[in-house]
PDB file of N, CA, C and O in Angstrom:
ATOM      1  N   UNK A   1     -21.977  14.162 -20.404  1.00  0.00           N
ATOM      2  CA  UNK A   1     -20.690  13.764 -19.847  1.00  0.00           C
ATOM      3  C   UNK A   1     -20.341  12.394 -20.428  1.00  0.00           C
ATOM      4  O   UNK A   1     -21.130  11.464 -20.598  1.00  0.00           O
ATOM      5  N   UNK A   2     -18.909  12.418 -20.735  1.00  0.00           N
ATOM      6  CA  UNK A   2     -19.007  11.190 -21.454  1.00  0.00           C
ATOM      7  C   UNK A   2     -18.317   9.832 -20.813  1.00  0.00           C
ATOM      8  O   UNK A   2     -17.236  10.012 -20.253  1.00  0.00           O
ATOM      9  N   UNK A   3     -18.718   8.811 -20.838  1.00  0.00           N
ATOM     10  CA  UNK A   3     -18.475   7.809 -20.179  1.00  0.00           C
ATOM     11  C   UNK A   3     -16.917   7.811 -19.142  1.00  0.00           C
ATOM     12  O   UNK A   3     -16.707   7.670 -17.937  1.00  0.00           O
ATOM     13  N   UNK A   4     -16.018   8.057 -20.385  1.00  0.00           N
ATOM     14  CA  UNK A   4     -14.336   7.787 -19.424  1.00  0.00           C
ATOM     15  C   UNK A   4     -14.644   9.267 -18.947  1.00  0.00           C
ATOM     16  O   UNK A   4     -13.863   9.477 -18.019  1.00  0.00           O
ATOM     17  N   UNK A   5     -15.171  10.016 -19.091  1.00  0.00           N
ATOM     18  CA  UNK A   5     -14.637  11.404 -18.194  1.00  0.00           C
ATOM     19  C   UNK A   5     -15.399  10.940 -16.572  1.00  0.00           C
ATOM     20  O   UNK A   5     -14.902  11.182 -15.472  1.00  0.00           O
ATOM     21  N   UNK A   6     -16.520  10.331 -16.795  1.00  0.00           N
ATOM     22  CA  UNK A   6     -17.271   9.736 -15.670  1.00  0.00           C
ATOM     23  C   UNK A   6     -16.000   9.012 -14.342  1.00  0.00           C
ATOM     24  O   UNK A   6     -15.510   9.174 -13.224  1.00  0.00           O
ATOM     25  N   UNK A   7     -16.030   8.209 -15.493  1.00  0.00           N
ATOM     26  CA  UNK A   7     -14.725   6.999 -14.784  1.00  0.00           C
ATOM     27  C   UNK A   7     -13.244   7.648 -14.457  1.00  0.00           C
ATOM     28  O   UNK A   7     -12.503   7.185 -13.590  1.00  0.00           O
ATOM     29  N   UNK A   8     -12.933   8.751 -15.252  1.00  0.00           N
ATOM     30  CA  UNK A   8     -11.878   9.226 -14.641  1.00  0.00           C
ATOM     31  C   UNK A   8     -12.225  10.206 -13.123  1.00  0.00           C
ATOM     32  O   UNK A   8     -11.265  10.364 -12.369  1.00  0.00           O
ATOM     33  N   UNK A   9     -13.560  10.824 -12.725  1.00  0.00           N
ATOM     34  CA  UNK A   9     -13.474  11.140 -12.045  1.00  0.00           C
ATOM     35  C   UNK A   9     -13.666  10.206 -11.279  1.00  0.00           C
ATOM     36  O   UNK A   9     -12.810  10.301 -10.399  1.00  0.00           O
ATOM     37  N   UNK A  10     -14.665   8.855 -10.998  1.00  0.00           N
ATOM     38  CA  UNK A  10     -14.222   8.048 -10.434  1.00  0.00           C
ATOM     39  C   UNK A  10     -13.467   7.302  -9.417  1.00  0.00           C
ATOM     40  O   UNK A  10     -13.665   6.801  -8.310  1.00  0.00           O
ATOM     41  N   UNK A  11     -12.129   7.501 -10.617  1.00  0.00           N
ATOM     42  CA  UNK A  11     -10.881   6.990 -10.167  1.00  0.00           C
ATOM     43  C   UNK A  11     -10.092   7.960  -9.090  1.00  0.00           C
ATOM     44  O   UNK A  11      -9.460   7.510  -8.134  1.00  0.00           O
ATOM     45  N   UNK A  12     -10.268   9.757  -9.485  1.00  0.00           N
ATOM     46  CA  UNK A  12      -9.928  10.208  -9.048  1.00  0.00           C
ATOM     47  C   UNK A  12     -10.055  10.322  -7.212  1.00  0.00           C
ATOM     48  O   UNK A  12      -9.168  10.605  -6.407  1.00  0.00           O
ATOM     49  N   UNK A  13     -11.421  10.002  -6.986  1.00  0.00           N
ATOM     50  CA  UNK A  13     -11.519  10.125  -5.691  1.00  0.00           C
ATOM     51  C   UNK A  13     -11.458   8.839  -4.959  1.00  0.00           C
ATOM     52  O   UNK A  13     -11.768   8.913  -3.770  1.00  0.00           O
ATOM     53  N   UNK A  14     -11.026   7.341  -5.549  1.00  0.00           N
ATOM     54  CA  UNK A  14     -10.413   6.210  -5.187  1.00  0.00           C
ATOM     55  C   UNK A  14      -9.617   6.131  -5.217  1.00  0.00           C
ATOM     56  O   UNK A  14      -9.212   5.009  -4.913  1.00  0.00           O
ATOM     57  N   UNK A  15      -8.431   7.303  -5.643  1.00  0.00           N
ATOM     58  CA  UNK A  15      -6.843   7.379  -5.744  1.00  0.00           C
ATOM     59  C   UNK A  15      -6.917   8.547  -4.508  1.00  0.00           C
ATOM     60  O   UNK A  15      -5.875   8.499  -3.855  1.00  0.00           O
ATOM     61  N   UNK A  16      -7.797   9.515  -4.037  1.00  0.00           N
ATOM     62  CA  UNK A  16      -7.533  10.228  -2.862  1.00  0.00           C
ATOM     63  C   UNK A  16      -8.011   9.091  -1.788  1.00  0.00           C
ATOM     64  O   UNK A  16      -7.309   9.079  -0.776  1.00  0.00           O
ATOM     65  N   UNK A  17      -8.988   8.211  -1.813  1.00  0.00           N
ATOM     66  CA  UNK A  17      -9.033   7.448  -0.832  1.00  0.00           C
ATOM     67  C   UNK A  17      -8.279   6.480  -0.333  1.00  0.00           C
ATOM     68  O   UNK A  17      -8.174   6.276   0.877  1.00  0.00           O
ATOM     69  N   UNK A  18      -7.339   5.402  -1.780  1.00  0.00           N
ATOM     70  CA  UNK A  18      -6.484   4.784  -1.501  1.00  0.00           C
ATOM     71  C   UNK A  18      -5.685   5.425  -0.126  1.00  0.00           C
ATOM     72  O   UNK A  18      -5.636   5.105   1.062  1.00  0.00           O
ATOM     73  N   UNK A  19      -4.991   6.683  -1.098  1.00  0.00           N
ATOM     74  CA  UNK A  19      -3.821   7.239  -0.777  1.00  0.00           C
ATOM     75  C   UNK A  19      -4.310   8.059   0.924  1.00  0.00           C
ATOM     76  O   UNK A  19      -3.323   8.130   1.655  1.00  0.00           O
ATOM     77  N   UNK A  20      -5.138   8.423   1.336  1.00  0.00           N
ATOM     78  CA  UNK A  20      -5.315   9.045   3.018  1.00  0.00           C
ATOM     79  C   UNK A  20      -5.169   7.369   3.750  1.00  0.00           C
ATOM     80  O   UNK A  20      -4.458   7.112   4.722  1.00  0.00           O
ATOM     81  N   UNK A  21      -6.043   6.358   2.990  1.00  0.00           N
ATOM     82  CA  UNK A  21      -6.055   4.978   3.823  1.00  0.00           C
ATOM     83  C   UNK A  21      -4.091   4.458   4.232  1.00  0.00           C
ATOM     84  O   UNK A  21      -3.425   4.195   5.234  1.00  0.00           O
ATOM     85  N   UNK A  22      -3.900   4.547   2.874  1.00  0.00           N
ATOM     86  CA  UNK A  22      -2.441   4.211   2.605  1.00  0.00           C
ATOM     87  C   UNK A  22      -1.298   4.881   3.808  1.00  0.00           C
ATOM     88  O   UNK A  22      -0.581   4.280   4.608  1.00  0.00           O
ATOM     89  N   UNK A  23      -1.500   6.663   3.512  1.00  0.00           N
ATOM     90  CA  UNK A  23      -0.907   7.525   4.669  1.00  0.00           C
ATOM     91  C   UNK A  23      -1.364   6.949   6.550  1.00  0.00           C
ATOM     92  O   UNK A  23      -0.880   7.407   7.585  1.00  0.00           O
ATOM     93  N   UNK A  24      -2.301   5.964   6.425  1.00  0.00           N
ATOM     94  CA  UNK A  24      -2.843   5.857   7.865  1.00  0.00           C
ATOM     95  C   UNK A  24      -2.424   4.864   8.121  1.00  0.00           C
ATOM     96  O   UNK A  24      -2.015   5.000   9.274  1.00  0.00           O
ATOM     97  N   UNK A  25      -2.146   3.433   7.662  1.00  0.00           N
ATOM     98  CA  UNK A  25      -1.587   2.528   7.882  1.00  0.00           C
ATOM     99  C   UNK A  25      -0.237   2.412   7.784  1.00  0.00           C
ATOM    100  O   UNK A  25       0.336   1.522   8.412  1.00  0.00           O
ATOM    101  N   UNK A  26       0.359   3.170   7.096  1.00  0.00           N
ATOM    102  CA  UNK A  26       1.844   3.255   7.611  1.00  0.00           C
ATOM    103  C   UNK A  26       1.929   3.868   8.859  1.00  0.00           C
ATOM    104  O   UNK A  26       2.599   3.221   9.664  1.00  0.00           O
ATOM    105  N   UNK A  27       1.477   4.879   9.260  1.00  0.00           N
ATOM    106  CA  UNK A  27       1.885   5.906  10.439  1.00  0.00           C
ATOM    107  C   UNK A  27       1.176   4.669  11.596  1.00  0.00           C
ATOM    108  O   UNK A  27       1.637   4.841  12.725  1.00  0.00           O
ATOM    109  N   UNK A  28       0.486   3.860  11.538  1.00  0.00           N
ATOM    110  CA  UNK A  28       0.347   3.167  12.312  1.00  0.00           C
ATOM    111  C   UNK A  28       0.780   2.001  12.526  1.00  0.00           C
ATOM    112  O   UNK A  28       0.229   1.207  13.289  1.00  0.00           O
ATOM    113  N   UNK A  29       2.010   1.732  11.752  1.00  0.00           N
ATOM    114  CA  UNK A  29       3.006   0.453  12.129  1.00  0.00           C
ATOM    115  C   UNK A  29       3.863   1.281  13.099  1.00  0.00           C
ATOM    116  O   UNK A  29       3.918   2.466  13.428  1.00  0.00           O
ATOM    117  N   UNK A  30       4.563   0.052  13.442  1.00  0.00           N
ATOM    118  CA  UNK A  30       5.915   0.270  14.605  1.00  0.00           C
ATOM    119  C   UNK A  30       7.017   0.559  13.523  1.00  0.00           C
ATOM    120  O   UNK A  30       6.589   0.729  12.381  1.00  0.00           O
ATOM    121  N   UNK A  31       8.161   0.627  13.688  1.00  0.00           N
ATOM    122  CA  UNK A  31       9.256   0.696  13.494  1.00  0.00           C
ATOM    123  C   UNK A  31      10.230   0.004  13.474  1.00  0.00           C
ATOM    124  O   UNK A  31      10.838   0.290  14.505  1.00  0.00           O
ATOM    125  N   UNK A  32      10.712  -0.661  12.996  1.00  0.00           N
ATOM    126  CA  UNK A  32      11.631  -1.796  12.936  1.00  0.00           C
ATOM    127  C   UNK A  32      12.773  -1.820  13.992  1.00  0.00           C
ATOM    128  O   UNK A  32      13.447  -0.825  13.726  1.00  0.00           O
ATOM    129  N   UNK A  33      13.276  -2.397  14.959  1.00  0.00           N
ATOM    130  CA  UNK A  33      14.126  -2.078  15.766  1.00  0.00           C
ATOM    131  C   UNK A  33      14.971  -3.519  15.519  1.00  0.00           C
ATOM    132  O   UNK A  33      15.226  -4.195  16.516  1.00  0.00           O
ATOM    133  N   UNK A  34      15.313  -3.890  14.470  1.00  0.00           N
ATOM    134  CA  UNK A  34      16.170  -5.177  14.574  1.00  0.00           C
ATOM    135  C   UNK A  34      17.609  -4.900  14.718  1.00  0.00           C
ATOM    136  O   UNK A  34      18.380  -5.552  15.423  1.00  0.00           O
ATOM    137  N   UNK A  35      17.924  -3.823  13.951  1.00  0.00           N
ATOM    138  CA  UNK A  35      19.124  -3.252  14.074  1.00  0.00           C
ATOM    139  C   UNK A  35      20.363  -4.205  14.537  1.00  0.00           C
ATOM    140  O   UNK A  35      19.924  -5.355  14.560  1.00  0.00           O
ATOM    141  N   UNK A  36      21.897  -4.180  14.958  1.00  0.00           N
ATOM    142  CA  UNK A  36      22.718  -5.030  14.532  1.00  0.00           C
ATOM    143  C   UNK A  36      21.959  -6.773  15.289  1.00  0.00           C
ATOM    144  O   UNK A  36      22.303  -7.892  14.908  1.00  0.00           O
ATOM    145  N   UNK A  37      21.136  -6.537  16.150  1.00  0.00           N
ATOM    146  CA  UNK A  37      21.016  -7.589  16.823  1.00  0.00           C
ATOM    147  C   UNK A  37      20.737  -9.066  15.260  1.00  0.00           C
ATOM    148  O   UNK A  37      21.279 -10.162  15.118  1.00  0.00           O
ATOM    149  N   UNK A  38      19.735  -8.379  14.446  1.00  0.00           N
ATOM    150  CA  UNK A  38      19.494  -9.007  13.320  1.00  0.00           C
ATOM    151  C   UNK A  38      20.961  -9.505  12.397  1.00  0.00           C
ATOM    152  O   UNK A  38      21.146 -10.686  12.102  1.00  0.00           O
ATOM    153  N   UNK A  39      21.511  -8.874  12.181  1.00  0.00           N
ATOM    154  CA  UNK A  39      22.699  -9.190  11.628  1.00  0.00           C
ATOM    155  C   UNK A  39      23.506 -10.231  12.501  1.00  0.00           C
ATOM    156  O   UNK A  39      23.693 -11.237  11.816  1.00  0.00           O
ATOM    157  N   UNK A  40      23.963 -10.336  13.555  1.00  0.00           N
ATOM    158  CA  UNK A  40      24.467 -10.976  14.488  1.00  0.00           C
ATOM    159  C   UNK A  40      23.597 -12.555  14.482  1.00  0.00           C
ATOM    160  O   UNK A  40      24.389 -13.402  14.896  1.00  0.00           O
ATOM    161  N   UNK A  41      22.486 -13.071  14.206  1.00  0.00           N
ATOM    162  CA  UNK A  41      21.631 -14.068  14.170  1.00  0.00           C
ATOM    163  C   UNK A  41      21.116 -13.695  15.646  1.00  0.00           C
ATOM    164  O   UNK A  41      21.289 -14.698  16.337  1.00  0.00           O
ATOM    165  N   UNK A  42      20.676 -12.883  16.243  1.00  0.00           N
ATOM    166  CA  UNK A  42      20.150 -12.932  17.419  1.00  0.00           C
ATOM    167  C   UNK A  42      18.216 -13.333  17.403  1.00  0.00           C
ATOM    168  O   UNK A  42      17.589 -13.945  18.268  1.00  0.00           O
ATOM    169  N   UNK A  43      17.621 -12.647  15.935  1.00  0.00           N
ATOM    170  CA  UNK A  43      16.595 -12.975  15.447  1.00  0.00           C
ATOM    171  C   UNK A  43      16.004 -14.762  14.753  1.00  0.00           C
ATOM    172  O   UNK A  43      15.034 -15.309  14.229  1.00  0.00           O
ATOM    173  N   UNK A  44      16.790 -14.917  15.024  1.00  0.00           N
ATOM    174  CA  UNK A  44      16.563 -16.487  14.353  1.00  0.00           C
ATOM    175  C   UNK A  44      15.004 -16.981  14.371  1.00  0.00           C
ATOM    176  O   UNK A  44      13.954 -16.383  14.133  1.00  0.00           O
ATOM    177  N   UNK A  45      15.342 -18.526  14.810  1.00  0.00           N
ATOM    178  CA  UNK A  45      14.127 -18.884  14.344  1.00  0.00           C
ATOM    179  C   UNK A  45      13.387 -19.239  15.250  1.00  0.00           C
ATOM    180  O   UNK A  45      13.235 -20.394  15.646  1.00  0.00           O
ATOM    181  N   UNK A  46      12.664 -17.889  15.806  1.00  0.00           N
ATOM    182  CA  UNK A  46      11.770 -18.101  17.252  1.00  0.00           C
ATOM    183  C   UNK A  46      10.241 -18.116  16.761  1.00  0.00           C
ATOM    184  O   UNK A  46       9.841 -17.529  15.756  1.00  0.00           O
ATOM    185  N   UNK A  47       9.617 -18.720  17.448  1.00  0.00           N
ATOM    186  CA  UNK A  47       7.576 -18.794  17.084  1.00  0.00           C
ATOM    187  C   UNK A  47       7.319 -17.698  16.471  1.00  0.00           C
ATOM    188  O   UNK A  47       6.708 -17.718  15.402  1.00  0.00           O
ATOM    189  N   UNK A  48       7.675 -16.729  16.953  1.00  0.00           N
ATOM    190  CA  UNK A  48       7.363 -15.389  16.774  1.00  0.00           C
ATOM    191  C   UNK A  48       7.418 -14.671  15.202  1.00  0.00           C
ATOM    192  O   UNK A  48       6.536 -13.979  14.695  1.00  0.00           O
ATOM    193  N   UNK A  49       9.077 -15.162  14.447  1.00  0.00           N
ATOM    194  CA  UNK A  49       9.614 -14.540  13.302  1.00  0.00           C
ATOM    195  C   UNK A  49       9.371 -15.927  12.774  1.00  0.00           C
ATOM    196  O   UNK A  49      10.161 -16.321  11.916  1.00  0.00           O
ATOM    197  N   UNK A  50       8.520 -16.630  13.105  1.00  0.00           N
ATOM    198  CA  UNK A  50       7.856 -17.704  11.845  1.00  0.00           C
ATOM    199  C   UNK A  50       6.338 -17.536  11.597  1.00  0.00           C
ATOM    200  O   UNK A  50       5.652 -18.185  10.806  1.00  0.00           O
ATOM    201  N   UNK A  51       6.028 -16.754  12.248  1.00  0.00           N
ATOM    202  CA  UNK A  51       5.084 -16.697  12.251  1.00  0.00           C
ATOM    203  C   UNK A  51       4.239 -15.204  12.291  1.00  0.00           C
ATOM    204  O   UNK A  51       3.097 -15.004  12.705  1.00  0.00           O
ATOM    205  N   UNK A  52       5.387 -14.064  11.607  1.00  0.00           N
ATOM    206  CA  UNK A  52       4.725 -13.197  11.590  1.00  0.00           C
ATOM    207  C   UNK A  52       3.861 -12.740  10.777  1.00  0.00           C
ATOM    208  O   UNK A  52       3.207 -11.909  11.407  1.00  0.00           O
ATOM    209  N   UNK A  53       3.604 -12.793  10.053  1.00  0.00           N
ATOM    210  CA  UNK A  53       2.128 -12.637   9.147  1.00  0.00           C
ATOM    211  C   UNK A  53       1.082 -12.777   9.561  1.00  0.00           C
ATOM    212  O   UNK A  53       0.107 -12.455   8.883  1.00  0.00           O
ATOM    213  N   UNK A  54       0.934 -13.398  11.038  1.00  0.00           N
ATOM    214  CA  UNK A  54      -0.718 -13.496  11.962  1.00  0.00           C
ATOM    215  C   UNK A  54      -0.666 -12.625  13.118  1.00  0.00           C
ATOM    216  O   UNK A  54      -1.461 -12.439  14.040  1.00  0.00           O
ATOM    217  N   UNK A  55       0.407 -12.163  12.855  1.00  0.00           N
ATOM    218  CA  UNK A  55       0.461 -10.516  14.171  1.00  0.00           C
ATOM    219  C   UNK A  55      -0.016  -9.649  13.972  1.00  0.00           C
ATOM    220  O   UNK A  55       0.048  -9.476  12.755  1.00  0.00           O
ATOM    221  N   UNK A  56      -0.617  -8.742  14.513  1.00  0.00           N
ATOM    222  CA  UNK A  56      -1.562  -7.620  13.953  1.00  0.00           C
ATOM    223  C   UNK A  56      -0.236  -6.603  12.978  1.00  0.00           C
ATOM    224  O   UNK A  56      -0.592  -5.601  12.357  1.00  0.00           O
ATOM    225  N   UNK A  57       1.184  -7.044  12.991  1.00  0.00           N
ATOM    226  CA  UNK A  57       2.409  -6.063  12.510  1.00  0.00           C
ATOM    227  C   UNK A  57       2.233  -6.630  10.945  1.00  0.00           C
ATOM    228  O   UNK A  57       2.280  -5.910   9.948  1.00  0.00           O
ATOM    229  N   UNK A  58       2.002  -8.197  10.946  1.00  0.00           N
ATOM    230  CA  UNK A  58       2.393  -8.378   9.422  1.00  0.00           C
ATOM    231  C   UNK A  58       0.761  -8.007   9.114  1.00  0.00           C
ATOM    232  O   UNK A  58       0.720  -7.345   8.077  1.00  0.00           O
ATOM    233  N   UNK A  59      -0.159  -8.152   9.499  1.00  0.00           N
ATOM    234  CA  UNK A  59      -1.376  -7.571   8.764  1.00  0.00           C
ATOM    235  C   UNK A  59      -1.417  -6.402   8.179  1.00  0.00           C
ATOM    236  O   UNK A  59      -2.205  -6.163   7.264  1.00  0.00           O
ATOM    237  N   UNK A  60      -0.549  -5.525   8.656  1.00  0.00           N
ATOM    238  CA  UNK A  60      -0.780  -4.049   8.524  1.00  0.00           C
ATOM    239  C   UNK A  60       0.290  -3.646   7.179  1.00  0.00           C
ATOM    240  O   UNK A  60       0.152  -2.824   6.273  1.00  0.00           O
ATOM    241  N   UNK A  61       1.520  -4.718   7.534  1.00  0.00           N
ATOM    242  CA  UNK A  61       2.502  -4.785   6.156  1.00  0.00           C
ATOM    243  C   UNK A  61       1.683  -5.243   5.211  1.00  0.00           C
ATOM    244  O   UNK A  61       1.566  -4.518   4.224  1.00  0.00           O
ATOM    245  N   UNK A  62       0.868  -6.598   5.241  1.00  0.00           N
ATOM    246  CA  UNK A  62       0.208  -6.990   4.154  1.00  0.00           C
ATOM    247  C   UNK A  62      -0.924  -6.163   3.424  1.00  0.00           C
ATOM    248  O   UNK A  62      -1.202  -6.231   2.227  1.00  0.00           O
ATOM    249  N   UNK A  63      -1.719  -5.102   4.703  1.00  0.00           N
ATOM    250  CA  UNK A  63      -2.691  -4.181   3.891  1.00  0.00           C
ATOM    251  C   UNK A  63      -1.978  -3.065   3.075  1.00  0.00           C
ATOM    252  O   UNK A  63      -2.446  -2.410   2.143  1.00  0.00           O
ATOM    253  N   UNK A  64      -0.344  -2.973   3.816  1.00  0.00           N
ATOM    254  CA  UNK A  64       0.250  -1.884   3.182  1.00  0.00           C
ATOM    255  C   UNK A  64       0.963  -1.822   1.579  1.00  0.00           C
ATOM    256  O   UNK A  64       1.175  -0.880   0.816  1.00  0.00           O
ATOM    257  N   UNK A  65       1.204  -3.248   1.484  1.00  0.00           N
ATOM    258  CA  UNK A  65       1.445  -3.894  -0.471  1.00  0.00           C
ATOM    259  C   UNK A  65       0.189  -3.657  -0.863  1.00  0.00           C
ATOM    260  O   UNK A  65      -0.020  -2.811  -1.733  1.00  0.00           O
ATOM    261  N   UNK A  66      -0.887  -4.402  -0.254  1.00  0.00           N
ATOM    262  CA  UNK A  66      -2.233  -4.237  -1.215  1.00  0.00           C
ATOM    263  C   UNK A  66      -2.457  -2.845  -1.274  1.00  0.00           C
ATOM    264  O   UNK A  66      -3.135  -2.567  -2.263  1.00  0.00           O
ATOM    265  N   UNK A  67      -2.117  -1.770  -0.530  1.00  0.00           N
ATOM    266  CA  UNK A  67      -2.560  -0.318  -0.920  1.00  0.00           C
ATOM    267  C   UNK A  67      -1.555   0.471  -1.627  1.00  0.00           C
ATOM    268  O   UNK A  67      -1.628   1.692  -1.770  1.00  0.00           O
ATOM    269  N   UNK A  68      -0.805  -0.121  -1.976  1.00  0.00           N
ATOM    270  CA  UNK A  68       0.341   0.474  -2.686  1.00  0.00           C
ATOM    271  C   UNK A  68       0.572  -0.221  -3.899  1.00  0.00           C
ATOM    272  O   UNK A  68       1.541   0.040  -4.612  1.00  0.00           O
ATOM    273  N   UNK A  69      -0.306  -1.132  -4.185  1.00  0.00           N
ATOM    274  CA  UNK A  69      -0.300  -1.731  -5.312  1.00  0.00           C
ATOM    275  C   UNK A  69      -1.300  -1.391  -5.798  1.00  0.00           C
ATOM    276  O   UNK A  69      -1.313  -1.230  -7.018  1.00  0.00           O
ATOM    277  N   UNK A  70      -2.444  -1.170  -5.055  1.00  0.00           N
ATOM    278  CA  UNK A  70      -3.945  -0.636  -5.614  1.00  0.00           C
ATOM    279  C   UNK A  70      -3.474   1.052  -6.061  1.00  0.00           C
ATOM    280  O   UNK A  70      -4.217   1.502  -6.933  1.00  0.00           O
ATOM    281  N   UNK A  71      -2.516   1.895  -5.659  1.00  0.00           N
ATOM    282  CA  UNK A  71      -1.828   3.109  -5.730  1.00  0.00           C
ATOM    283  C   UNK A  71      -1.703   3.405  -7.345  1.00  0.00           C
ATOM    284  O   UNK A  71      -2.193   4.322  -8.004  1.00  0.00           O
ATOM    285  N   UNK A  72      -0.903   2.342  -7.733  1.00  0.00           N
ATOM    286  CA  UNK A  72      -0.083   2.326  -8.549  1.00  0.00           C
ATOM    287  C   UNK A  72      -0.920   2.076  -9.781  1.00  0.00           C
ATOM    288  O   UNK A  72      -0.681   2.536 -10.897  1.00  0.00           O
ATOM    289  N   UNK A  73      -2.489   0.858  -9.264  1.00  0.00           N
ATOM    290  CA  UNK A  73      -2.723   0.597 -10.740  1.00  0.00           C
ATOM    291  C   UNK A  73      -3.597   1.841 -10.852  1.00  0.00           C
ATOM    292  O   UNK A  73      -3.735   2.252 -12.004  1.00  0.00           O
ATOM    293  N   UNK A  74      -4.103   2.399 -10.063  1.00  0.00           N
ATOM    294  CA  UNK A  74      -5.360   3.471 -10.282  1.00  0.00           C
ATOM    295  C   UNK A  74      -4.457   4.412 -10.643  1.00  0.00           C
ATOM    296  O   UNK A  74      -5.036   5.088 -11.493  1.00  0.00           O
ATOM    297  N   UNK A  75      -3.327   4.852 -10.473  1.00  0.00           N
ATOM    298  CA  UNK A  75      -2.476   6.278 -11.037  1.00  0.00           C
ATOM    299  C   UNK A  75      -2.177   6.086 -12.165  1.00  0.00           C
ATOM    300  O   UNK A  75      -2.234   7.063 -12.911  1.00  0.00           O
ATOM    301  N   UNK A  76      -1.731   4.726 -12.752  1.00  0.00           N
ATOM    302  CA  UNK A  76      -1.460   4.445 -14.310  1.00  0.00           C
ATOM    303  C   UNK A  76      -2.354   4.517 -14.940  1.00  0.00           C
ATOM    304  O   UNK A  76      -2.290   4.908 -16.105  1.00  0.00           O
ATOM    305  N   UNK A  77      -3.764   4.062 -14.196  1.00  0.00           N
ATOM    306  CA  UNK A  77      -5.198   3.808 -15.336  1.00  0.00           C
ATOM    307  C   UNK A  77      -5.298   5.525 -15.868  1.00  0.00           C
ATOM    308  O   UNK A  77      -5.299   5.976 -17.014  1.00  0.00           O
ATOM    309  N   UNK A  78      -5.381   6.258 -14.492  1.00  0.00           N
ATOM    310  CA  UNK A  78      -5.502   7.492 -14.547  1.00  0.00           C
ATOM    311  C   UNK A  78      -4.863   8.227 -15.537  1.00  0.00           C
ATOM    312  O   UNK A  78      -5.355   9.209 -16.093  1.00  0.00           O
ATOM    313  N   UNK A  79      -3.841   7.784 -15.744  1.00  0.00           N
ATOM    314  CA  UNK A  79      -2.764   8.759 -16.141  1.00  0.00           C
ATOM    315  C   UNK A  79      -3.351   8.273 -18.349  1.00  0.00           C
ATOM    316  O   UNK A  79      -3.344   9.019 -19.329  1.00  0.00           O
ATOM    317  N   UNK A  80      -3.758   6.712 -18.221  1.00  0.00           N
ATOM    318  CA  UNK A  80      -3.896   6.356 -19.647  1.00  0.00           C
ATOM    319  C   UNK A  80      -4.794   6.904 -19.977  1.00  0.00           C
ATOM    320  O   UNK A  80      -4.738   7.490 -21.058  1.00  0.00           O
ATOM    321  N   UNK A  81      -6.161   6.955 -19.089  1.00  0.00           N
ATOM    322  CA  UNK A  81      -7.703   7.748 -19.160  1.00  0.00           C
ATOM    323  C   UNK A  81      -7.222   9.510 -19.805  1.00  0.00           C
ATOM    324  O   UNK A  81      -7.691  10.159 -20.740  1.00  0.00           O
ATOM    325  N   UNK A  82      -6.076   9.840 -18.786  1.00  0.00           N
ATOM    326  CA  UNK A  82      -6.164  11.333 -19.146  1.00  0.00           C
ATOM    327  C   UNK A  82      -5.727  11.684 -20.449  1.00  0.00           C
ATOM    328  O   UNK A  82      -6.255  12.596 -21.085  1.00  0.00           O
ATOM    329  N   UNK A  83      -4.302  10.647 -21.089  1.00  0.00           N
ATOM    330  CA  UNK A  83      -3.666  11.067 -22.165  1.00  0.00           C
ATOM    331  C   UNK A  83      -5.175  10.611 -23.285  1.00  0.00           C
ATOM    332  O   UNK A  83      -5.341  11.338 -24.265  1.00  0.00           O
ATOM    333  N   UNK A  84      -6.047   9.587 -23.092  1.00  0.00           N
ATOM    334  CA  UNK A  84      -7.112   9.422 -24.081  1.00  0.00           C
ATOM    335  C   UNK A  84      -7.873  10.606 -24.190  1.00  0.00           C
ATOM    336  O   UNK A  84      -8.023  11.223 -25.245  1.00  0.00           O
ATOM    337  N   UNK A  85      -8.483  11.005 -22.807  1.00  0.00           N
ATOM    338  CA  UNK A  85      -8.930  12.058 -23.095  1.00  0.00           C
ATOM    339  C   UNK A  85      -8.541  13.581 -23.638  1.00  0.00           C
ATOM    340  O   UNK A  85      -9.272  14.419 -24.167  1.00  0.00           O
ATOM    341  N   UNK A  86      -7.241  13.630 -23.342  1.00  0.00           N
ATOM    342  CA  UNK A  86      -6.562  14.841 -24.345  1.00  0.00           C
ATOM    343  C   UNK A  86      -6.745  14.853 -25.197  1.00  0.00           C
ATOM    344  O   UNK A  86      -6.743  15.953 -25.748  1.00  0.00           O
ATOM    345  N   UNK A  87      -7.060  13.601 -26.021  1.00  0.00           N
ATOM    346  CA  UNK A  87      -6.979  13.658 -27.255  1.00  0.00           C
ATOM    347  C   UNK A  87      -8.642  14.360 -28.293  1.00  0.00           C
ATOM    348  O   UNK A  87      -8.615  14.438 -29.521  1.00  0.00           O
TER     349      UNK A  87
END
């Protein structure tokens, strides 16, 4: 077996793991309910919306870029691994 075929399978089952982790942390955020109140300035500048990134809501946004960025590079590597190996 030869080395990148190794590593492409690899990748393959760190791109199914990303992606079930990825599907689980979205379904487990809330839902945004700012709706016109946000537009209106009703959201301003309370403790709360300065400070969301230490709420368990922005943690889950922040794991949700890092898994969607980790998505993206393992599907491209994938995708360069496979066209090499076609060859």
């Amino acid at each position: 077996m030869s080395t990148l075929l190794l590593i492409y399978k690899i990748l393959k089952v760190l791109l199914i793991l990303v992606s079930v982790a990825l599907v689980v942390i979205v379904l487990m955020q809330e839902g945004k309910s700012g709706g016109l109140s946000a537009v209106a300035g009703a959201a301003g500048e309370s403790y709360v919306s300065k400070n969301q990134s230490r709420t368990p809501e922005g943690r889950k946004r922040a794991i949700t870029r890092i898994l969607g960025a980790a998505f993206i590079v393992v599907a491209l590597t994938m995708n360069i691994l496979a066209k090499i190996l076609a060859n």
